[in-house]
mmCIF file as gemmi writes it, N, C-alpha and C atoms, coordinates in Angstrom:
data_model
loop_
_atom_site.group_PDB
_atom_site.id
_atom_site.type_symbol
_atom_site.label_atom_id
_atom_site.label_alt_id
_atom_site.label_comp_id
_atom_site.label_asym_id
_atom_site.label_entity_id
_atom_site.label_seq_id
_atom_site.pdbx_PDB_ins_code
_atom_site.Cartn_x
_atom_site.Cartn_y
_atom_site.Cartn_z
_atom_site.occupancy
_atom_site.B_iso_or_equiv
_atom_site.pdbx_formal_charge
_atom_site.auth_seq_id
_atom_site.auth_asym_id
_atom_site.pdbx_PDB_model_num
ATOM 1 N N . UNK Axp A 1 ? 106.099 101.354 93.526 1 0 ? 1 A 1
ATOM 2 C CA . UNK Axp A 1 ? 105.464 102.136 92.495 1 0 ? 1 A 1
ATOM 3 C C . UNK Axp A 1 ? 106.503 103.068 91.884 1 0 ? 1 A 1
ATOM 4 N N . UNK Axp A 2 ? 106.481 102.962 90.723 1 0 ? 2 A 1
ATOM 5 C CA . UNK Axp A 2 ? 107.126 104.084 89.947 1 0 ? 2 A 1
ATOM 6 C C . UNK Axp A 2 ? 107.137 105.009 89.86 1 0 ? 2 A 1
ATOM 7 N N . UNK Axp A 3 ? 108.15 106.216 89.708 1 0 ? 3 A 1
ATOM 8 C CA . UNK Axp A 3 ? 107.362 107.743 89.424 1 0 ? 3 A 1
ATOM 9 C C . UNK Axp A 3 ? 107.408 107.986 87.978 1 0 ? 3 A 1
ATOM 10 N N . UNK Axp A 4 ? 107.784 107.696 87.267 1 0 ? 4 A 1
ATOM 11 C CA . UNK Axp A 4 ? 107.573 107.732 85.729 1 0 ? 4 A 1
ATOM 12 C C . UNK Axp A 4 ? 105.661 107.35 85.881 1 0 ? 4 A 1
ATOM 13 N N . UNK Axp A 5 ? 105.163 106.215 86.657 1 0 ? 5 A 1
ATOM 14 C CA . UNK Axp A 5 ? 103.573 106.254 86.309 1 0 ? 5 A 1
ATOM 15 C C . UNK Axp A 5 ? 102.859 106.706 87.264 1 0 ? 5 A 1
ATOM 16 N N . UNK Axp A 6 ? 103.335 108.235 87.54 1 0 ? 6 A 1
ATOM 17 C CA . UNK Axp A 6 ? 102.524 108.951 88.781 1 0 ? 6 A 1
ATOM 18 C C . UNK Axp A 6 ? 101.546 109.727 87.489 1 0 ? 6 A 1
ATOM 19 N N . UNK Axp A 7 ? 101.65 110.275 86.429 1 0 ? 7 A 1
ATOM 20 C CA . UNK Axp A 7 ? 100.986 111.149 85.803 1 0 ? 7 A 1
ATOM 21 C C . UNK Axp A 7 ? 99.432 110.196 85.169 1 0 ? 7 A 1
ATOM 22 N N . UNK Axp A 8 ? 99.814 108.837 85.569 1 0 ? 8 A 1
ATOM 23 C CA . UNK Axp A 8 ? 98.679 107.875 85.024 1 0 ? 8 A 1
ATOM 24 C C . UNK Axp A 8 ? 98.168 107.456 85.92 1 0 ? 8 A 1
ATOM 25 N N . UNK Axp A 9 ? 98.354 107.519 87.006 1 0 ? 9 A 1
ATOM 26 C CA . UNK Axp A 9 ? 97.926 107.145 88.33 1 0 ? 9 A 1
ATOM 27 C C . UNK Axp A 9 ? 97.101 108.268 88.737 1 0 ? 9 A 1
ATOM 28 N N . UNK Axp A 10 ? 97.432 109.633 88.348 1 0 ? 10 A 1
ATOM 29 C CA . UNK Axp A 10 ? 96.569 110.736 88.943 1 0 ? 10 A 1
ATOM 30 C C . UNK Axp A 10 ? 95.787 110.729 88.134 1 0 ? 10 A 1
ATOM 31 N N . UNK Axp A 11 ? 95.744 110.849 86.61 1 0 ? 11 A 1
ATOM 32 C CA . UNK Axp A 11 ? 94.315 110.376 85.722 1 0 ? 11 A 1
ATOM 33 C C . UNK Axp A 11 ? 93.414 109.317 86.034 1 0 ? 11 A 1
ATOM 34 N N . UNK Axp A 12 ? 93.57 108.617 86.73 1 0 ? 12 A 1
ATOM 35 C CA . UNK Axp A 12 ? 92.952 107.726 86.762 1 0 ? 12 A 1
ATOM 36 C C . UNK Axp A 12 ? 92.042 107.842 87.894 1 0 ? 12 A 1
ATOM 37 N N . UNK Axp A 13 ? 93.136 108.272 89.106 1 0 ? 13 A 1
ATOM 38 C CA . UNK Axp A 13 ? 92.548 108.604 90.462 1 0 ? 13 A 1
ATOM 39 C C . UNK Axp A 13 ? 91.205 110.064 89.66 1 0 ? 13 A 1
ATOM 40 N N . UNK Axp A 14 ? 91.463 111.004 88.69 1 0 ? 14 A 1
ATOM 41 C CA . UNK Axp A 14 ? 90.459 111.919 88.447 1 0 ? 14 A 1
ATOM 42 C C . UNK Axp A 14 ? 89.47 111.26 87.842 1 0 ? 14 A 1
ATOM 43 N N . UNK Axp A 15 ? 89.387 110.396 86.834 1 0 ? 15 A 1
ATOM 44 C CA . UNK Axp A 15 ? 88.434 109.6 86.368 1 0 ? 15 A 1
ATOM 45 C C . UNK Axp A 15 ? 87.497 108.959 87.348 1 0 ? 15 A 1
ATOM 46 N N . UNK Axp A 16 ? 88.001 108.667 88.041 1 0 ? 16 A 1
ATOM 47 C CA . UNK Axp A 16 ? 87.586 107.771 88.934 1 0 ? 16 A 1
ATOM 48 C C . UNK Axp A 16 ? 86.527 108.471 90.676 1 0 ? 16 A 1
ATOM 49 N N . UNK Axp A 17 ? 87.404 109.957 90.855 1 0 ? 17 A 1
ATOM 50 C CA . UNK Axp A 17 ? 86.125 110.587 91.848 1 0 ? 17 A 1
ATOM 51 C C . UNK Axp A 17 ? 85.591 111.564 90.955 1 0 ? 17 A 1
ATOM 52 N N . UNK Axp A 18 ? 85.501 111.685 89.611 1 0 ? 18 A 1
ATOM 53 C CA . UNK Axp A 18 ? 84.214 112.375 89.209 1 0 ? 18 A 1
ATOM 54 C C . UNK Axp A 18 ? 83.29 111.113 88.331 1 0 ? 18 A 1
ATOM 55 N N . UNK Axp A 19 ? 83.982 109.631 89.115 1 0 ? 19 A 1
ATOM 56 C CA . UNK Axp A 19 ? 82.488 108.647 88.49 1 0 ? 19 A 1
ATOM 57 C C . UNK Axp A 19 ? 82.407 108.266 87.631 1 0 ? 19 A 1
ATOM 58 N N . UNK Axp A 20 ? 83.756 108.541 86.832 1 0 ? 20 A 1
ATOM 59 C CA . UNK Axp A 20 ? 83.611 107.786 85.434 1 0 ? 20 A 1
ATOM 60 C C . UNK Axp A 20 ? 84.376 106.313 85.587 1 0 ? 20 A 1
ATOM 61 N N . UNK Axp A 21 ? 83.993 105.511 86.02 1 0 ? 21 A 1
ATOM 62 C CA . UNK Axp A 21 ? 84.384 103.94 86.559 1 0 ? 21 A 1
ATOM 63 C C . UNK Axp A 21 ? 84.754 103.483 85.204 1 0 ? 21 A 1
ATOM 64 N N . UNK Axp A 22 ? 84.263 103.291 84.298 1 0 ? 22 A 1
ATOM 65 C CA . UNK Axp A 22 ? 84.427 102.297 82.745 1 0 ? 22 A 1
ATOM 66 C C . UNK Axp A 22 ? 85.265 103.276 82.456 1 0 ? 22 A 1
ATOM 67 N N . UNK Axp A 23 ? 85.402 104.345 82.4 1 0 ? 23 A 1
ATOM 68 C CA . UNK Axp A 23 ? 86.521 105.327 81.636 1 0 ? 23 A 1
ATOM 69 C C . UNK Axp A 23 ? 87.693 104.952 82.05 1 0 ? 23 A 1
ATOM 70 N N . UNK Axp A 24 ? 87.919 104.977 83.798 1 0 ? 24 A 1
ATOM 71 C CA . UNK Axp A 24 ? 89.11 104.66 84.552 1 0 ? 24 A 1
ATOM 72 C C . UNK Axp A 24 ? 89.617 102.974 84.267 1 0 ? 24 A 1
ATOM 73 N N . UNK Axp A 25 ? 88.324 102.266 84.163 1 0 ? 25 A 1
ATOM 74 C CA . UNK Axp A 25 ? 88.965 101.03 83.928 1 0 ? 25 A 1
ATOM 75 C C . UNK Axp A 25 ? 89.518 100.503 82.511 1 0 ? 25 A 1
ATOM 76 N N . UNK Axp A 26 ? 88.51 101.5 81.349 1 0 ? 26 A 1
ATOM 77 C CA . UNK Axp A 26 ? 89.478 101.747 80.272 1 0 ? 26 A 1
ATOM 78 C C . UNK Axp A 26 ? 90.887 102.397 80.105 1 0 ? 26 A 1
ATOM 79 N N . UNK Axp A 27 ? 90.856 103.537 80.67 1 0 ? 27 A 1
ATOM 80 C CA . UNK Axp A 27 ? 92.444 103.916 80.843 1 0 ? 27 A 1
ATOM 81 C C . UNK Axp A 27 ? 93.508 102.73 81.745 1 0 ? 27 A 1
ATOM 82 N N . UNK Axp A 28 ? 93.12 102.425 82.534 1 0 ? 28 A 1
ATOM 83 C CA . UNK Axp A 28 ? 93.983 101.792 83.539 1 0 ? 28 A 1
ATOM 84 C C . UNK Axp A 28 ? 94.664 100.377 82.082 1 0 ? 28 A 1
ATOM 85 N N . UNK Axp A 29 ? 93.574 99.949 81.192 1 0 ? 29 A 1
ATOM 86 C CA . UNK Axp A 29 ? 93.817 98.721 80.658 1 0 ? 29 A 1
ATOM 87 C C . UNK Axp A 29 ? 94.384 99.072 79.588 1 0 ? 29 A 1
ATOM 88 N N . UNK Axp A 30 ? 94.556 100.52 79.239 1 0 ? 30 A 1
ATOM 89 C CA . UNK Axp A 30 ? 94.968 100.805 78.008 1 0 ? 30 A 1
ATOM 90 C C . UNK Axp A 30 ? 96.267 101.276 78.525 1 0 ? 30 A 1
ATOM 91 N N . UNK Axp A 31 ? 96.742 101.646 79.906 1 0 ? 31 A 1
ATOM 92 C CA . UNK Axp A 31 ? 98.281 101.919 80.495 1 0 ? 31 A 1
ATOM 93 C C . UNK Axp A 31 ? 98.885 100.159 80.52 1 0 ? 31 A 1
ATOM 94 N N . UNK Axp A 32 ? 98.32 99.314 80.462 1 0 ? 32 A 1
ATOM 95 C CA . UNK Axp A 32 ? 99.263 98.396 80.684 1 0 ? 32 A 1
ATOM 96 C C . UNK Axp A 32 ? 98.917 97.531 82.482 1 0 ? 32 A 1
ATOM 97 N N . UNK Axp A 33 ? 97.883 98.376 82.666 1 0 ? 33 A 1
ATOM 98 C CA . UNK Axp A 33 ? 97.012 97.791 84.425 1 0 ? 33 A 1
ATOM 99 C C . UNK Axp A 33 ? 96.143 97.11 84.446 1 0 ? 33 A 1
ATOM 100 N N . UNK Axp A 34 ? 95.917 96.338 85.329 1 0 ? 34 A 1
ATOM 101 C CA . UNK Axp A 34 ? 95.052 95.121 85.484 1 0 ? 34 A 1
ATOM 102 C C . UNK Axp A 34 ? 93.187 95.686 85.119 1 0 ? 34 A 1
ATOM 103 N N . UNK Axp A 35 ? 92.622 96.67 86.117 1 0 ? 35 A 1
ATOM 104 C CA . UNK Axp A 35 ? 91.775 97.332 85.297 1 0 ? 35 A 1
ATOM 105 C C . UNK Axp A 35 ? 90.64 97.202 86.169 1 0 ? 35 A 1
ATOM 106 N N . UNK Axp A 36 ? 89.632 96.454 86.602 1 0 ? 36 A 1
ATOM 107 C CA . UNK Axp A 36 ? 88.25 97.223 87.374 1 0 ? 36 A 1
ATOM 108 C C . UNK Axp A 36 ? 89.122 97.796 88.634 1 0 ? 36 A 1
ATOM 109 N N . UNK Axp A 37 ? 88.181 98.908 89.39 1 0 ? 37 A 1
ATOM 110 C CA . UNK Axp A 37 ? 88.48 98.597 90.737 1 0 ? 37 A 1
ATOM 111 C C . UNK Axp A 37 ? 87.375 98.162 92.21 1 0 ? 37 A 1
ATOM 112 N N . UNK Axp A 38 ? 87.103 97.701 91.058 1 0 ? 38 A 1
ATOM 113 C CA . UNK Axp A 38 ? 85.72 96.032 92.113 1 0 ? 38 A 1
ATOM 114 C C . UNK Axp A 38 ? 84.698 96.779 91.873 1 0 ? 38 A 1
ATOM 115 N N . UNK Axp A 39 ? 83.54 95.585 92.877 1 0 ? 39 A 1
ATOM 116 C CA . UNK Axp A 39 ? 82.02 96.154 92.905 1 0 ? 39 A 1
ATOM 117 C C . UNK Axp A 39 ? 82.312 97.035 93.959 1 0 ? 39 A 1
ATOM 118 N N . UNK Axp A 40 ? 81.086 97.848 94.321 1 0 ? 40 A 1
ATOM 119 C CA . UNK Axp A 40 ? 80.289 98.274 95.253 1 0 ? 40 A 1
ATOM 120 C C . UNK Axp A 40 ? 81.394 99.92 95.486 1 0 ? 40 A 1
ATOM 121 N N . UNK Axp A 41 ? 82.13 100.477 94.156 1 0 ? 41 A 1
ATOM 122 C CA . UNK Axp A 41 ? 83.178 100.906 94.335 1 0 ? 41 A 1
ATOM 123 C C . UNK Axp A 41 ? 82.187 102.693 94.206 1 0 ? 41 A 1
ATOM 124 N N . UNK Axp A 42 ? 82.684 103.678 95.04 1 0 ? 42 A 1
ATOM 125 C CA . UNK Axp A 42 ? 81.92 105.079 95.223 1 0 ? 42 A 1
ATOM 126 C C . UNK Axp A 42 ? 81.91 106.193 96.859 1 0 ? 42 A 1
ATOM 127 N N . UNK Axp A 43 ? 81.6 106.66 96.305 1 0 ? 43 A 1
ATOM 128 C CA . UNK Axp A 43 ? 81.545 107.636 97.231 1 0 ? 43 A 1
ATOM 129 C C . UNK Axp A 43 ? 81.045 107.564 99.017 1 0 ? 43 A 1
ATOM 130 N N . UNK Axp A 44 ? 81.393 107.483 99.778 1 0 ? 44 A 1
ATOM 131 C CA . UNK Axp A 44 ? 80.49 107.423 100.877 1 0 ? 44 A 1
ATOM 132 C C . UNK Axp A 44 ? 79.681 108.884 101.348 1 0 ? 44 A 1
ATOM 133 N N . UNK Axp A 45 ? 78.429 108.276 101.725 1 0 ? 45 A 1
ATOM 134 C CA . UNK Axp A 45 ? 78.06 110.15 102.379 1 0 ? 45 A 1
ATOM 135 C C . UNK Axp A 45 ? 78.536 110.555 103.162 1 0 ? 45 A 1
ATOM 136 N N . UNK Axp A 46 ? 79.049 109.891 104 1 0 ? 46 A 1
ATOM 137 C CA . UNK Axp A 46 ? 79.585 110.902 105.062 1 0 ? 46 A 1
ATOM 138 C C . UNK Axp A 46 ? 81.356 111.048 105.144 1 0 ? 46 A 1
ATOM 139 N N . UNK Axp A 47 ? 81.366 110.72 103.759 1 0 ? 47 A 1
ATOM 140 C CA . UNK Axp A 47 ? 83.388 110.617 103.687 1 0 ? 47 A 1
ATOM 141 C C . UNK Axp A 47 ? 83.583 112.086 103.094 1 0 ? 47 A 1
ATOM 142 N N . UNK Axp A 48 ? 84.921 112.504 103.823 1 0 ? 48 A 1
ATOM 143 C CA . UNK Axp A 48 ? 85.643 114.111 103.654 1 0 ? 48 A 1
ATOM 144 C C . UNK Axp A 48 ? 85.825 113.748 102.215 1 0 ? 48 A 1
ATOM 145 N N . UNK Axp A 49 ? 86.603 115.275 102.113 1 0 ? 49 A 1
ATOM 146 C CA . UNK Axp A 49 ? 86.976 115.125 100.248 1 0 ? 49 A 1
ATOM 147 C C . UNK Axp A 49 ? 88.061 114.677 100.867 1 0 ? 49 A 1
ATOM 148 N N . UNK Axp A 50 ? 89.489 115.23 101.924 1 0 ? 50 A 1
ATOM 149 C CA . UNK Axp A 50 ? 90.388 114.492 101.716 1 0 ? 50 A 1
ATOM 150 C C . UNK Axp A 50 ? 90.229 112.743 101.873 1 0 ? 50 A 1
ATOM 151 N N . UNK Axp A 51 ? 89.637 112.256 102.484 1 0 ? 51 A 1
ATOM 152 C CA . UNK Axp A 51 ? 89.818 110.448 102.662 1 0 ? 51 A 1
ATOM 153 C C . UNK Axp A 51 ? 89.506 110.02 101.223 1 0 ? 51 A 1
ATOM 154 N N . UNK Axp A 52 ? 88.137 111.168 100.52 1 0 ? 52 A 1
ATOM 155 C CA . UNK Axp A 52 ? 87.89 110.379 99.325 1 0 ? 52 A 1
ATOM 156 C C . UNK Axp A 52 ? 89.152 110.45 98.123 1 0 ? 52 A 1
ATOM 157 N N . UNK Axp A 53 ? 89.535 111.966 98.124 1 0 ? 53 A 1
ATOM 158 C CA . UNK Axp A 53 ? 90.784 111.173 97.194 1 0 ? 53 A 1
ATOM 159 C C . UNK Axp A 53 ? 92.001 110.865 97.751 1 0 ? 53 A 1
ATOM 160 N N . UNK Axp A 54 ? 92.749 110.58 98.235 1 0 ? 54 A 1
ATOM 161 C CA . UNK Axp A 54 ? 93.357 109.848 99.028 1 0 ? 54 A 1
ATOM 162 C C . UNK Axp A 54 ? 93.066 108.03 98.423 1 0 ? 54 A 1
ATOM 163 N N . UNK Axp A 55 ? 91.34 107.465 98.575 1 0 ? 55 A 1
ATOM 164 C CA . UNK Axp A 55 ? 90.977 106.476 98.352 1 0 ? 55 A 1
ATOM 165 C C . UNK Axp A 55 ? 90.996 106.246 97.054 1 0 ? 55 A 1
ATOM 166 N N . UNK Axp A 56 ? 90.769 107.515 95.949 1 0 ? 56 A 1
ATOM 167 C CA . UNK Axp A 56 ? 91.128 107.326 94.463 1 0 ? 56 A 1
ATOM 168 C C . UNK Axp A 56 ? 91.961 107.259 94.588 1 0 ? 56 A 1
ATOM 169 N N . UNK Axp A 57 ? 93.415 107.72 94.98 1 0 ? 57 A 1
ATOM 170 C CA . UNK Axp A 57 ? 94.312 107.447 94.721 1 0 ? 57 A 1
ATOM 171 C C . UNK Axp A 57 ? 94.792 106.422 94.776 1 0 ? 57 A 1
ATOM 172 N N . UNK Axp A 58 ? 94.896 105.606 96.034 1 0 ? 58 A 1
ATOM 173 C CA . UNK Axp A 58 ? 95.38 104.358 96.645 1 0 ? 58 A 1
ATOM 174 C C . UNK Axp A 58 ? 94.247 102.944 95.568 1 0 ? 58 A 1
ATOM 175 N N . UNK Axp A 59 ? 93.736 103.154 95.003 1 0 ? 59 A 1
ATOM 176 C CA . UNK Axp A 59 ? 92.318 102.407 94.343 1 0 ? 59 A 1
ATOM 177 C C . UNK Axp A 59 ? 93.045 102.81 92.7 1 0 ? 59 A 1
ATOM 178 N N . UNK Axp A 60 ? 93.208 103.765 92.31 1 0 ? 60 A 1
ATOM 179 C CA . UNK Axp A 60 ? 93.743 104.126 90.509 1 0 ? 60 A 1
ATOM 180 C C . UNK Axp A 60 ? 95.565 103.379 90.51 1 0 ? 60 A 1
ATOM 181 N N . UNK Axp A 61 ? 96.038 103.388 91.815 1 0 ? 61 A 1
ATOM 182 C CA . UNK Axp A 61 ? 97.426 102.867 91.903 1 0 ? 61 A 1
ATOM 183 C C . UNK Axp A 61 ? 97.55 100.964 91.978 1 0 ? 61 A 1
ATOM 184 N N . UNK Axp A 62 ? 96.642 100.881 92.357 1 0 ? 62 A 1
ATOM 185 C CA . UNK Axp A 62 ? 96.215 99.379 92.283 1 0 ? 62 A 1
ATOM 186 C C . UNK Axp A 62 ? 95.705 98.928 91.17 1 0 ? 62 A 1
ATOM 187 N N . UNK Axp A 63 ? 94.549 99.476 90.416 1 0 ? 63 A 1
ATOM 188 C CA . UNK Axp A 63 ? 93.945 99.245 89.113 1 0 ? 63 A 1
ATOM 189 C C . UNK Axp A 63 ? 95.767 99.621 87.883 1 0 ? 63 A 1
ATOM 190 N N . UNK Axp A 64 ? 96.42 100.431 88.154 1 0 ? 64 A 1
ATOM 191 C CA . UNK Axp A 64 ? 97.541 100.477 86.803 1 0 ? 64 A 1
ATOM 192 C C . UNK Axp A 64 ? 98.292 99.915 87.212 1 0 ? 64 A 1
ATOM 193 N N . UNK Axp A 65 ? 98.522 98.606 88.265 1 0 ? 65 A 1
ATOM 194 C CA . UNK Axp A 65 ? 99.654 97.644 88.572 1 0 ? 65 A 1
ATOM 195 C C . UNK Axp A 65 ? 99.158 96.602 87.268 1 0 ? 65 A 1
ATOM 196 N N . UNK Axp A 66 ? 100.102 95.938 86.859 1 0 ? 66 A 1
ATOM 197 C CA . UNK Axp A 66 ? 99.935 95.087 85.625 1 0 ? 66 A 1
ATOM 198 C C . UNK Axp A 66 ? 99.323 93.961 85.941 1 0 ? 66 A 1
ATOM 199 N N . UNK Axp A 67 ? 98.763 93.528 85.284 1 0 ? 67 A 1
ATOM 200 C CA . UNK Axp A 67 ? 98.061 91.955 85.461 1 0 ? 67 A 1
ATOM 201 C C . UNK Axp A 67 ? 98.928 90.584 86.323 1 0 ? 67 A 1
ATOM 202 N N . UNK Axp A 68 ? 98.539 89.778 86.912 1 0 ? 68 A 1
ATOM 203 C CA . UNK Axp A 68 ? 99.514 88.895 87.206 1 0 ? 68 A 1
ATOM 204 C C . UNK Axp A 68 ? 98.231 87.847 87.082 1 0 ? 68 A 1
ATOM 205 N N . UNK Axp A 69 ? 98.744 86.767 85.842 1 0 ? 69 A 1
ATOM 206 C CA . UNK Axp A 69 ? 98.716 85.731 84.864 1 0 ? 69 A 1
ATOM 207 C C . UNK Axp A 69 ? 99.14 84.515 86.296 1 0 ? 69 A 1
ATOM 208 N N . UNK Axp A 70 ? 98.199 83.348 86.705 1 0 ? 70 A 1
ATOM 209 C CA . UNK Axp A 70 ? 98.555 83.014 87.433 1 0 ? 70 A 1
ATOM 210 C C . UNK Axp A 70 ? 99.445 81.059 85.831 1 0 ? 70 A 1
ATOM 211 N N . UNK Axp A 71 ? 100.416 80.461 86.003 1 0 ? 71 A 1
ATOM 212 C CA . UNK Axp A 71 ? 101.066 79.891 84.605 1 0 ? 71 A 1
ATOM 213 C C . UNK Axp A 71 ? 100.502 77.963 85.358 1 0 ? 71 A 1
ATOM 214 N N . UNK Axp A 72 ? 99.595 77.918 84.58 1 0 ? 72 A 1
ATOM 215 C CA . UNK Axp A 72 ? 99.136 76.54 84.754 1 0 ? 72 A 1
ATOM 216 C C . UNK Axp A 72 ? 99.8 75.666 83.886 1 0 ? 72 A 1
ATOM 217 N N . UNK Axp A 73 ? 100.486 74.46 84.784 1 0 ? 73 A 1
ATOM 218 C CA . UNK Axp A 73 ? 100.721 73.334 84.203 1 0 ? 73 A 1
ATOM 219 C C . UNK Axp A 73 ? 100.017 72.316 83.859 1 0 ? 73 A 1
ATOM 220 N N . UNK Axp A 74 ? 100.2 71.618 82.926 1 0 ? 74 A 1
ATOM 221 C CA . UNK Axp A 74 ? 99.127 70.232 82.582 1 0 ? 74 A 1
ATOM 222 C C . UNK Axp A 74 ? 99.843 69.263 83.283 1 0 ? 74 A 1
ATOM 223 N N . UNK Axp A 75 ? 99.082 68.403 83.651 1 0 ? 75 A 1
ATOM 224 C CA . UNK Axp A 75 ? 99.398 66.967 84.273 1 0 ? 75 A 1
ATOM 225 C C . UNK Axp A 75 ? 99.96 66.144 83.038 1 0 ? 75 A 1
C-alpha cells in the first residue's frame, strides 16, 4: 500500500463507519478502486470502537486497491 493513498483510504474508512456504504463505494470507484465492500458489511453489537475502525480501515484499503480485469483469450 502506498502512502501517497493513505488520505483516501482514511475517507473512505470515515464513510464507511458512519454507514454511508454507496458513498464509500462511490468514492473508492471514483479514486481509481475496485469498489463494494461485500454483503452483509456493518457494525457488530458487541464490537469495541477500536476493532470497528481498525475493520474500516483494513475493508476502505481493500475497496481503493484497483480492479484486477481477469484477460480472456478466444479459442
Amino acid at each position: 500500500m502506498q502512502t501517497t493513498n493513505s488520505n483516501s483510504i482514511i475517507n473512505c474508512a470515515m464513510l464507511l463507519s458512519l454507514g454511508y456504504i454507496s458513498e464509500a463505494t462511490t468514492y473508492a470507484e471514483s479514486c481509481g478502486g475496485d469498489g463494494s465492500p461485500g454483503s452483509g458489511w456493518g457494525r457488530d453489537k458487541d464490537e469495541d470502537d477500536n476493532h470497528w475502525w481498525r475493520r474500516c480501515i483494513a475493508v476502505s484499503a481493500a475497496m481503493m486497491q484497483p480492479a484486477k480485469y481477469r484477460v480472456r483469450r478466444g479459442r
